[in-house]
N, C-alpha and C positions, 0 to 999 in steps of 0.2 A: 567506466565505473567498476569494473571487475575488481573485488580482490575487496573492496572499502564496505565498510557498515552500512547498512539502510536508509539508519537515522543520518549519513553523514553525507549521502549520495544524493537524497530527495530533496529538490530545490523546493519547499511549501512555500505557497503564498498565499493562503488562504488565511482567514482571521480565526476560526479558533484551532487550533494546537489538535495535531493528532496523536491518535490515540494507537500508538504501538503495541500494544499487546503482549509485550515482550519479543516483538518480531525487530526493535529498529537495532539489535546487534549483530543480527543476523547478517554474514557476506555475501556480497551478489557476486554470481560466478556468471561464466558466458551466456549466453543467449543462445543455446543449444540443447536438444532434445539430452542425449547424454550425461550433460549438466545440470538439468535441469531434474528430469524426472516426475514431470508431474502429469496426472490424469488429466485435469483442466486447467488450459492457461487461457488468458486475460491479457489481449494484446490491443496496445492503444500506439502501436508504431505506426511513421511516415509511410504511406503507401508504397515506395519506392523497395523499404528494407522487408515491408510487411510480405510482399510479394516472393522476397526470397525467402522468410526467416516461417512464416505460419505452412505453410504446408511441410517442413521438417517436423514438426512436432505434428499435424494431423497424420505425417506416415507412422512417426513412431507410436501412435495410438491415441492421441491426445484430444481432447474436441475444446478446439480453441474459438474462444468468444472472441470477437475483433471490432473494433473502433475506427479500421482503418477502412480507405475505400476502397482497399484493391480487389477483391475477389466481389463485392459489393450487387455487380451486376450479370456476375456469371450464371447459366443456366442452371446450373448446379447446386449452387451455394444458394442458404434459408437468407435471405434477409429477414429479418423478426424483428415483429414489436409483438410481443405476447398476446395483448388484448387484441390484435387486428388481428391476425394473421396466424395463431397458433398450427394452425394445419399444416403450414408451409413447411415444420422440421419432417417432413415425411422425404424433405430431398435429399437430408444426409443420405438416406441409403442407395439414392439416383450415385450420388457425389463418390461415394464409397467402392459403389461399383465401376463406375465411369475411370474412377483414381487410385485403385486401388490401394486403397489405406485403410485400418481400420478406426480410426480417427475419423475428424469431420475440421470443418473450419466455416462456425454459424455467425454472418454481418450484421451488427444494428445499424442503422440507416445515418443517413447524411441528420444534423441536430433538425433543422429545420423540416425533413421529410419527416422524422419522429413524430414529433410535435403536429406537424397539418395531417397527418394519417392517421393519431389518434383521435383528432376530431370529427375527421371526414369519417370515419370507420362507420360507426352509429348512423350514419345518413345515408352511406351507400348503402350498407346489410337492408334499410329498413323502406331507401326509396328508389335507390341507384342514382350515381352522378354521371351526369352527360357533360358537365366541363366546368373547370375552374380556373379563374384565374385568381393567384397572392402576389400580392406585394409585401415582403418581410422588410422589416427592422430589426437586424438581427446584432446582440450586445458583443461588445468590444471582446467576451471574455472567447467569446465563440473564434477567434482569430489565435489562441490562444498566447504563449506569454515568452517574450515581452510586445507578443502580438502590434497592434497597431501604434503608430507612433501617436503622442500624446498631441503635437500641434495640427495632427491630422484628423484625431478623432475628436477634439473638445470643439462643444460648439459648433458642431458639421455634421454633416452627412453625409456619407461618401457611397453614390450613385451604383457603386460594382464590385462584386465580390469574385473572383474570379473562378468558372465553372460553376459556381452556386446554383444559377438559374439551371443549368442543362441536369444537375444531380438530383433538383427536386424535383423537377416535373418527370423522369424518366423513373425514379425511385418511387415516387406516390404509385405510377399505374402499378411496380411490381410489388410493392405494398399490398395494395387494393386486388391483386391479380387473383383468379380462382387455381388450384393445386389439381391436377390432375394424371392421370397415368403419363402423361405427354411433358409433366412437369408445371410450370406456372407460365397462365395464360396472363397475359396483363390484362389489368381492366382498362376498357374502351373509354379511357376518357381524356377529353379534349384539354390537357391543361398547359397553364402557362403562366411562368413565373418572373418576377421581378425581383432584386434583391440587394438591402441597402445594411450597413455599418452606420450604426447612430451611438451616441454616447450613453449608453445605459452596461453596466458592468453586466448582469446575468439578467437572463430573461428576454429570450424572441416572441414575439410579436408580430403579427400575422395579419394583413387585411384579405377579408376573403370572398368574392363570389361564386356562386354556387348555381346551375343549372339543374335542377331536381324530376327526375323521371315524374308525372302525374301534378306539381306544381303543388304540393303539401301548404297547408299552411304554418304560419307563420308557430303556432302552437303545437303545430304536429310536429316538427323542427324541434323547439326546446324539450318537449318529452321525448322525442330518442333520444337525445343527445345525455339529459338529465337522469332518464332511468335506464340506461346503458349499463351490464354487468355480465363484461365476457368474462372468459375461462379464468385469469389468474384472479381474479375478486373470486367467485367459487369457490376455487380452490387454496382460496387464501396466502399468498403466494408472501414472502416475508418480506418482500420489497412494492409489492402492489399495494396504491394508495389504494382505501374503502371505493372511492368514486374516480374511475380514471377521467369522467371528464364532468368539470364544476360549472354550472350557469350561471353566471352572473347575473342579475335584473336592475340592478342599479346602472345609469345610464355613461355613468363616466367607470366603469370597471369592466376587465380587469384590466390592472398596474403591475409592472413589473414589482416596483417599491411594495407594495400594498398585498399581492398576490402569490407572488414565483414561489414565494418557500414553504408555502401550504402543501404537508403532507411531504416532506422532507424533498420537496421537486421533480414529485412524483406525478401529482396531479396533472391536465392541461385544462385551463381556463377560455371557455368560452362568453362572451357577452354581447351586447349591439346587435341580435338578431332581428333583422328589419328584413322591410322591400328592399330588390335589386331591381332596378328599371330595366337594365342591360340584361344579365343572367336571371332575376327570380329571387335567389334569397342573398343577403349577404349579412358575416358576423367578423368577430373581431374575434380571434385566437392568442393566449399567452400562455409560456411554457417554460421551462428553464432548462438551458440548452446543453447546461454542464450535466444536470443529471439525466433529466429523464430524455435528455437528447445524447446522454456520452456514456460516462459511467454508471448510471445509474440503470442504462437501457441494458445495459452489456450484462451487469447483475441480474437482470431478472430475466434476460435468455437462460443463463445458468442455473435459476430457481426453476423455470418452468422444464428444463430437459434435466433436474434431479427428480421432478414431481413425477414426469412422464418414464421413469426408468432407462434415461438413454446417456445417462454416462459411465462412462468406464467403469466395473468393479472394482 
């Protein structure tokens, strides 16, 4: 794509029309720091390229937000979701010194660890979780494009996502982990995940049990969950929905259909919080995987390390 216009390079598929700014004449040059020149880049590359191409631009100073999974679980690297976890950008300066760059390279999580971590967040802070298991439903768009083939996904559900299961459950504990001098401790929790391709376009969906330190009730549950307002709501962050996590009480919600795009898919939707026979509590999670599981998580890394002072001058 080097050398071609913007607007003539970007394959859209989305239904409404974007909104170029004056940017789609703009020519795309390499994918090199050199070329590039910028303070913060936004990188949504195959792990494979992401592994070569992101740490050239964190030498050359850059603090690159990433989509991809490659640096994802290193000791080093912030995996961020804002509202859980803001403390964790304390490891750029681990990363910094370990790598010497004065750059960074900060990962938003797998869609689906996004999405159960910003639910979970509220329940561990307020009871601690001893283990979980989900089983996701996770929408075709999440495969991205021209993603799953149509005679496989219509009408089906196809039992296995491949690595899916081993990203969530290892990414929740470093999600949930506590930040300290030693780096991020995982949090001690037992989980385990399942993970299926169903035909719904946007919007993962999440069944979930919950083992709850002290056995909370069932009401104690929906008020963390409901009057939940970490750091980037405070600070009003220009991508953070008012409420990052919405309660449902209607007994058939939430819906992909009905739900996902509340608060530009920013919000995560929780509803069905009942008895678990097995664990204790269980509820139903929905989220939208393109945003506030892809792009939309990656934005608001970058609003919250422009709030906190730590990008490039």
């Amino acid at each position: 794509s080097e050398g071609k216009r913007y607007d003539e390079a970007c394959a859209w598929r989305l239904a409404a029309q974007p909104e170029w700014g004056g940017r789609g004449a703009q020519k795309l040059v390499a994918c090199q720091p050199d070329a590039v020149r910028a303070r913060v880049v936004f990188s949504a590359l195959d792990a494979p390229i992401a592994r070569e191409v992101e740490p050239l631009f964190a030498r050359a100073g850059a603090v690159v937000f990433s989509n991809a999974s490659a640096f994802r679980m290193e000791a080093d690297v912030p995996l961020l979701v804002p509202e859980v976890n803001p403390e964790h950008v304390g490891l750029v300066n681990a990363q910094r010194a370990a790598r010497g760059w004065s750059g960074a390279i900060v990962c938003n999580p797998n869609c689906s660890a996004a999405i159960l971590a910003t639910a979970l967040a509220p329940l561990h802070q307020r009871f601690g979780i001893e283990a979980c298991f989900v089983a996701t439903m996770q929408a075709v768009s999440g495969a991205g494009y021209p993603g799953v083939p149509s005679l496989d996904a219509l009408g089906n559900v196809l039992p296995r996502i491949g690595g899916e299961e081993e990203k969530l459950e290892a990414e929740l504990c470093k999600l949930l982990g506590t930040f300290g001098s030693k780096g991020i401790e995982a949090a001690p929790i037992t989980a385990s995940a399942a993970c299926h391709r169903v035909a719904v376009v946007d919007g993962h969906s999440e069944a979930v049990s919950l083992k709850l330190r002290g056995s909370p009730s069932l009401e104690a549950v929906a008020d963390a969950l409901a009057s939940w307002r970490p750091l980037p709501q405070q600070l009003q962050l220009p991508s953070a929905p008012p409420a990052p996590v919405i309660v449902h009480t209607q007994p058939d919600r939430p819906q992909p259909r009905l739900d996902v795009e509340r608060d530009s898919g920013m919000s995560v939707h929780v509803g069905r919080i009942r008895a678990c026979k097995l664990l204790g509590t269980k509820l139903f999670v929905l989220g939208h995987n393109v945003e506030r599981g892809a792009a939309g998580a990656s934005v608001l890394n970058a609003e919250l390390f422009h709030a906190r002072g730590l990008l490039p001058g």
